[in-house]
C-alpha positions in Angstrom: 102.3 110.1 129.6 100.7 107.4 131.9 103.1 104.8 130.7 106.1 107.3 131.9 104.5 107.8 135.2 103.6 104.1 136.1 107.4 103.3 135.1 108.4 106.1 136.9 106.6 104.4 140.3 107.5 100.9 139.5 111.4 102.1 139.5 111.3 103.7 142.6 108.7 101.4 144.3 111.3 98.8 143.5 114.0 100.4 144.7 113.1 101.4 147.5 111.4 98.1 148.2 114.9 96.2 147.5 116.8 98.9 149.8 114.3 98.0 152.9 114.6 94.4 152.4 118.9 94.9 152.5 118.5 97.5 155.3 115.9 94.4 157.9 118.1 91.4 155.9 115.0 89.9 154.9 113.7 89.0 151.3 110.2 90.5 153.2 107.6 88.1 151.4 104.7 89.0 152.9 105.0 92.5 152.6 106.5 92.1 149.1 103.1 89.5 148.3 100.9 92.1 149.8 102.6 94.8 147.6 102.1 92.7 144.3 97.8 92.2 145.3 97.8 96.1 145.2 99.5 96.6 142.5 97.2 94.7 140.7 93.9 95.7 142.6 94.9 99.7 141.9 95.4 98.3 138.0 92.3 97.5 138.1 90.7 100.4 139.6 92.6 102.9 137.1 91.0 100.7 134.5 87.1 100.7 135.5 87.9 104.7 136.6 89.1 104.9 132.6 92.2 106.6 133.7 94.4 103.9 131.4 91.7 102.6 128.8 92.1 99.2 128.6 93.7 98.6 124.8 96.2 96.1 123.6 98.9 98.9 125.1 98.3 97.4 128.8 97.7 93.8 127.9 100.9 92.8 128.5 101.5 95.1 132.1 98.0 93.6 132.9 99.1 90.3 133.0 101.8 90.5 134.7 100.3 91.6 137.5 97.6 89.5 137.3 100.3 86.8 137.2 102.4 88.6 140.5 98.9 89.0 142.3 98.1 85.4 142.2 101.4 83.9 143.2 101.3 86.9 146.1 98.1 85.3 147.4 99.5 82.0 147.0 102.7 83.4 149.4 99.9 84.7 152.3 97.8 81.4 152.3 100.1 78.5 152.4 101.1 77.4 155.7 104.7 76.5 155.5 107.2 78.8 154.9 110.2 78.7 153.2 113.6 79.7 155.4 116.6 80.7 152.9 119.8 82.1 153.8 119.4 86.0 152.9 122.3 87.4 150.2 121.9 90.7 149.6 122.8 89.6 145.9 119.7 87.9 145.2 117.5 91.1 146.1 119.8 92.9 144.0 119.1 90.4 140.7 115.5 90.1 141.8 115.0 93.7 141.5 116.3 94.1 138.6 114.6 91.2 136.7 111.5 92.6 138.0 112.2 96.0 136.5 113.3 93.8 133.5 109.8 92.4 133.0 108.0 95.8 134.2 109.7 97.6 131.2 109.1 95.0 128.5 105.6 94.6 129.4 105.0 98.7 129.7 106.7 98.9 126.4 103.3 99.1 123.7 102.6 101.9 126.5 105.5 103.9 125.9 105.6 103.6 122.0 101.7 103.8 121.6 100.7 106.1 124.4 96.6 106.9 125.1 95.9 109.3 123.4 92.6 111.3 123.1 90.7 111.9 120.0 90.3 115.3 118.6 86.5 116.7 118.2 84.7 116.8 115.5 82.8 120.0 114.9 80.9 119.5 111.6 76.9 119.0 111.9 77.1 115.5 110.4 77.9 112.2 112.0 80.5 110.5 109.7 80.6 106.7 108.7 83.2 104.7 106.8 83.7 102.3 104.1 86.6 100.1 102.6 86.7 99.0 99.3 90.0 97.3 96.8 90.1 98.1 93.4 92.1 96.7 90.8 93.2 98.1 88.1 93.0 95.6 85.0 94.9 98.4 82.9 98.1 97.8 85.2 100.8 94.9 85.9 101.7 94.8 89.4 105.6 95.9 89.1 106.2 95.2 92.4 106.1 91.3 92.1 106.6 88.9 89.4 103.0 87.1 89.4 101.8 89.3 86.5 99.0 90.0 88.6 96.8 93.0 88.3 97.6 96.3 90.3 95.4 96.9 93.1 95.0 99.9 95.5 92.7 99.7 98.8 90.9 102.9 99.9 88.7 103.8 102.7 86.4 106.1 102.7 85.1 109.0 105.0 81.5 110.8 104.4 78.4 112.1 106.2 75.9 109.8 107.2 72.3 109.8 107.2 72.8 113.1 104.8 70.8 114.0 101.9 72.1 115.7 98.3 75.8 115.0 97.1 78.8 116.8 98.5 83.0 117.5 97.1 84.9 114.5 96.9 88.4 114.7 98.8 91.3 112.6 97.2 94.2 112.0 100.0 97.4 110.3 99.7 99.7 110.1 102.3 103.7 110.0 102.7 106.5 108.5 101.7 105.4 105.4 104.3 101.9 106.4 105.1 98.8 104.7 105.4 95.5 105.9 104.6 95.0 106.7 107.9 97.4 108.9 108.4 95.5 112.0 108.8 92.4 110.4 110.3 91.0 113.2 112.2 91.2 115.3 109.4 89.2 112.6 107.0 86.6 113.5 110.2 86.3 117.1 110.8 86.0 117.4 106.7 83.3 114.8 106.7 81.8 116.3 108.8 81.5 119.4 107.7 79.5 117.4 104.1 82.7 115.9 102.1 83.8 112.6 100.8 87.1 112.0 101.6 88.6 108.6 99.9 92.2 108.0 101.1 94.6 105.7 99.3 96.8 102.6 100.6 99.5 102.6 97.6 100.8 98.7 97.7 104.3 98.4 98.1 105.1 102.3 98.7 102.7 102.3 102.1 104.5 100.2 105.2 100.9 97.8 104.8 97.7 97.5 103.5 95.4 94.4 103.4 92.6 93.9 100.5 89.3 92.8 101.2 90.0 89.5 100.5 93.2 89.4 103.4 95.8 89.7 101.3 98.4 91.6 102.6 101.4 93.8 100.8 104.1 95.4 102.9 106.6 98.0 101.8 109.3 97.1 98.9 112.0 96.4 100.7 113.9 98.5 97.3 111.4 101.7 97.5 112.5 101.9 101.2 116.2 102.1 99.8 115.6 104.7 97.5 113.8 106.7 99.6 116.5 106.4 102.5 119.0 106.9 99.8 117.4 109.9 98.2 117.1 111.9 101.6 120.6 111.3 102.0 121.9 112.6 99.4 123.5 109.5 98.2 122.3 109.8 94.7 123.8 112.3 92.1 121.2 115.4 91.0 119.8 113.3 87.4 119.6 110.1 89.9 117.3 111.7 92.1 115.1 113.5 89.5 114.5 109.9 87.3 113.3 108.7 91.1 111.3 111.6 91.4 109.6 110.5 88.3 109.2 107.2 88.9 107.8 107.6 92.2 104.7 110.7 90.9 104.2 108.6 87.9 102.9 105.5 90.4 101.5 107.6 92.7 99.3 109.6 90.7 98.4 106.4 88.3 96.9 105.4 91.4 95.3 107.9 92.2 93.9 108.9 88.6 92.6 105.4 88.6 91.1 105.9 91.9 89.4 109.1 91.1 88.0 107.4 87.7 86.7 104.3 89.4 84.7 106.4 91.8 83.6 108.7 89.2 82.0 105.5 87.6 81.1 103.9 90.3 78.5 106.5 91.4 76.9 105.8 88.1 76.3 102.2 88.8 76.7 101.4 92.7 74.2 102.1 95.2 76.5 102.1 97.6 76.4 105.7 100.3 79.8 106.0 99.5 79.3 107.0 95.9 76.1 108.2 95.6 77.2 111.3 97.8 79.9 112.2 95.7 79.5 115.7 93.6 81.3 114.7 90.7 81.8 118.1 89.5 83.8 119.0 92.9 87.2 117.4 93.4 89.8 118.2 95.5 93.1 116.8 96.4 95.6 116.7 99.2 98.1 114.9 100.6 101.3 115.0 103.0 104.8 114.5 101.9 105.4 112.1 98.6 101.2 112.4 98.8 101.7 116.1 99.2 103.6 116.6 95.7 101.9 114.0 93.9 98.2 115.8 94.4 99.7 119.1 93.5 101.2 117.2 90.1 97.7 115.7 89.4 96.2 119.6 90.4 97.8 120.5 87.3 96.7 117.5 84.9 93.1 116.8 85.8 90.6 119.6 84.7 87.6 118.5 87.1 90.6 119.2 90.0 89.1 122.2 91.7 91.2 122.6 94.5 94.7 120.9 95.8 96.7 121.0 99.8 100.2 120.5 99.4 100.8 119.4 103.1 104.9 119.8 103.6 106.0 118.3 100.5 108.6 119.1 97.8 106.7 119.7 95.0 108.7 117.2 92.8 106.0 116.7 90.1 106.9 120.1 89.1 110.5 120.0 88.9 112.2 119.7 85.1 116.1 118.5 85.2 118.5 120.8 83.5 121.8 118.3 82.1 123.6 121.4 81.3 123.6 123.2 84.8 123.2 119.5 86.6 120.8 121.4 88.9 116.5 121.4 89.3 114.3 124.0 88.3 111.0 124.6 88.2 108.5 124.1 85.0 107.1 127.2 83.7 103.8 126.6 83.2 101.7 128.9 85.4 99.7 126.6 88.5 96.1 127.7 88.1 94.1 125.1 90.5 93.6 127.1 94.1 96.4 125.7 96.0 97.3 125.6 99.7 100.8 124.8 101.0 100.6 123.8 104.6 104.8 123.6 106.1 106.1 122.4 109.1 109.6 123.8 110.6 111.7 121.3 108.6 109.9 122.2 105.2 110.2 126.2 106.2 113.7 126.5 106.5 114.5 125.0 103.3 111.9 127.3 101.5 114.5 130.3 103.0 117.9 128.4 102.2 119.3 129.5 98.6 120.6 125.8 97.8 120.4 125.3 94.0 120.1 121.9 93.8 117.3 122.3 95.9 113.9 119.8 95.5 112.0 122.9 96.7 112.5 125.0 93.9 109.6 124.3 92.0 107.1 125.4 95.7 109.4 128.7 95.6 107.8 129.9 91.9 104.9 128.2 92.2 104.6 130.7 95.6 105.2 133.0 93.6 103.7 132.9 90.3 100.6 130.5 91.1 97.6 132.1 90.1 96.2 131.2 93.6 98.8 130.2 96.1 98.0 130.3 100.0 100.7 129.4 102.3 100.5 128.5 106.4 103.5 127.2 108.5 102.9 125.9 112.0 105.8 127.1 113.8 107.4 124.7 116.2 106.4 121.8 114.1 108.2 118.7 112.6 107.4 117.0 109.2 105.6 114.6 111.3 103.6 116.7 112.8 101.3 117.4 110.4 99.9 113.6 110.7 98.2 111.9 113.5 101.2 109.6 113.8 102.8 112.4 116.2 99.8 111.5 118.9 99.4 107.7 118.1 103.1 107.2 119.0 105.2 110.3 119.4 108.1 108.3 120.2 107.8 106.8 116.7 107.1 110.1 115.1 110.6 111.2 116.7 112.6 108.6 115.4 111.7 108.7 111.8 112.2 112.1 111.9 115.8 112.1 112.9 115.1 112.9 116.7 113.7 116.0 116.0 111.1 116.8 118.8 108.3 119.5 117.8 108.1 122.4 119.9 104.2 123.1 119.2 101.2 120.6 120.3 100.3 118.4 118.1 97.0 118.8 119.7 96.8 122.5 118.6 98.9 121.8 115.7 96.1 119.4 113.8 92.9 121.0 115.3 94.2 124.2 113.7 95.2 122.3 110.3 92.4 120.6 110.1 90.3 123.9 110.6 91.9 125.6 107.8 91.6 122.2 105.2 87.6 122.7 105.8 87.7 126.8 105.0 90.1 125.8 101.9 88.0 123.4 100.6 84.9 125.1 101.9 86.0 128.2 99.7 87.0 127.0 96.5 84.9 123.6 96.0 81.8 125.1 97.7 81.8 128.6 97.3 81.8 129.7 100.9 83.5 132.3 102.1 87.0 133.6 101.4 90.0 131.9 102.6 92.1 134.0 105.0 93.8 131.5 107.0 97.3 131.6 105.1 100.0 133.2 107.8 102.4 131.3 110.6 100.6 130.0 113.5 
């Protein structure tokens, strides 16, 4: 918003700066020196006010004027002056390179806007660790090294607290980070859980190890995924992705649940010795989403899973003779909670039988405990923190589709509900009565 509004008065400072200098015929350098000092004196002001917070979004516009500011000082204080013809052209291509430079350096504004953080309403302060592990059970398939698999994680949990508390178990989407859903990692830590979220190698954009190194997205998983959504692939294509994609995904995150299970045993580490290792819950959003409600089913120290606006693909069995999907029918037992955006919702109410939703329509159904909430007026993005780190972002990957709820509201009230869920069935608290449409 204050990236808009500053671009918004640059453009018609400019402009109506370049249309005064055409209207006298005079390039105005004084007045156009004196113009640049304020510009960069009420930069400054804004920034010690903390109206922008100074962050690597207003390095780049700070400069600049820093830059303008001193040669508009130099302009005031040198005694000769310079006498050119005037041309009317040269304001005109003055103006616009000016603009030109305002726009590229107010860019990292625009695409990373400020943003505030929401509150955190549990009783404990939370603190963080990162740890990698790597997983000497598992080739990396990703490269040719033969090295081991490794997964990075980062964990969320309450400080300075006393006892253990439910360990949380997040992956994220298709793309994700573990940060992804960061203020949720907050409000549930501090309301006395654990939460440990995964950086899957190769299926995340980026994650760096402890020791630096660095793994960016498989340039061939991106493909797929592009390819998949598209519908480029046949029905069998699509499920044998499916598969391959879950069978990674919750690999990692059985190996990650097992290491921490072991490691409260023999690490003094906060982290671990926190963890309840008889309460475990999982959730995730998209790919994350589906892969959490497929390791629901497997693991029996699972006690509770969020399916947050996935396809629930883990569940899904391919039928050659129909060339269509359907749903397993084994009965879902864990507690589950599907959390949908708009884009999710109206595929739910679409009869398309080739549909990669069919397995969330009987699980809704038939699930022993099955609580569903949509957020009206939200996108698939939505549901993350990425729709108020960079909305523009958030936008584009989701086809231009802009949500009609705040994302303000939108993840407060999410976040709210994760806590009763969890709160509920890993902790015995309550009774869940969220599920509805907000």
């Amino acid at each position: 918003m204050i990236g808009n509004i500053i671009l918004i008065i640059a453009v018609v400072c400019e402009v109506a700066f370049a249309v005064f200098r055409i209207c006298t015929k005079s390039y105005q350098k004084k007045i156009k020196a004196i113009i640049r000092i304020g510009a960069f004196a009420a930069f400054l002001i804004f920034t010690l006010a903390s109206v922008i917070e100074w962050s690597f979004r207003w390095m780049g516009l700070g400069l600049l004027l820093f830059v303008w500011a001193l040669l508009g000082v130099w302009t005031l204080i040198r005694s000769k002056e310079e006498h050119k013809e005037y041309k009317s052209s040269r304001v005109i291509r003055n103006t616009i390179a000016m603009l030109m430079l305002v726009v590229i350096a107010i860019i990292p504004a625009l695409v990373f806007p400020q943003y505030h953080l929401l509150p955190v309403t549990g009783k404990y302060q939370v603190a963080t660790a990162s740890y990698t592990y790597v997983d000497k059970n598992r080739i990396e398939q990703f490269t040719d090294t033969g090295e081991n698999r490794h997964v990075n994680v980062e964990f969320w949990y309450p400080e300075q607290a006393d006892g253990t508390y439910p360990l949380l178990v997040f992956s994220p989407g298709a793309f994700g980070s573990k940060e992804s859903n960061y203020s949720a990692y907050m409000e549930l830590a501090s309301h006395g859980y654990v939460v440990c979220s995964i950086d899957h190698p190769y299926h995340s954009f980026y994650t760096e190890s402890e020791d630096g190194k660095r793994a960016f997205i498989d340039q061939g998983y991106m493909q797929e995924v592009f390819g998949a959504n598209k519908g480029k692939y046949t029905v069998e294509q699509t499920y044998g992705l499916n598969q391959k994609w879950m069978k990674l995904r919750t690999d990692d995150m059985n190996f990650v649940i097992d290491t921490i299970l072991g490691k409260t045993k023999t690490s003094s580490d906060k982290a671990y010795q926190l963890v309840n290792t008889h309460k475990i819950g999982l959730f995730g959003h998209s790919m994350g989403g589906a892969a959490s409600t497929m390791l629901g089913r497997e693991r029996d120290d699972v006690g509770a899973v969020v399916n947050i606006d996935a396809p629930m693909i883990g569940e899904l069995v391919y039928n050659k003779e129909t060339d269509d999907f359907a749903a397993s029918n084994q009965t879902y037992t864990t507690p589950l909670l599907n959390i949908y955006s708009d884009a999710v919702w109206v595929q739910l109410l679409q009869r398309n039988s080739k549909s990669p939703y069919a397995a969330n329509k009987v699980i809704d159904k038939n699930g022993k405990v099955v609580h569903t909430v949509h957020f009206q007026g939200a996108e698939h993005l939505t549901l993350t923190d990425l729709s108020l780190i960079s909305p523009l972002i958030s936008n584009m990957l989701q086809g231009g589709r802009v949500a009609e709820i705040d994302p303000y509201y939108c993840l407060e009230t999410m976040n709210h509900i994760l806590v009763q869920f969890f709160d509920s069935y890993l902790k015995g608290q309550g009774s869940f009565t969220s599920a509805g449409t907000y």
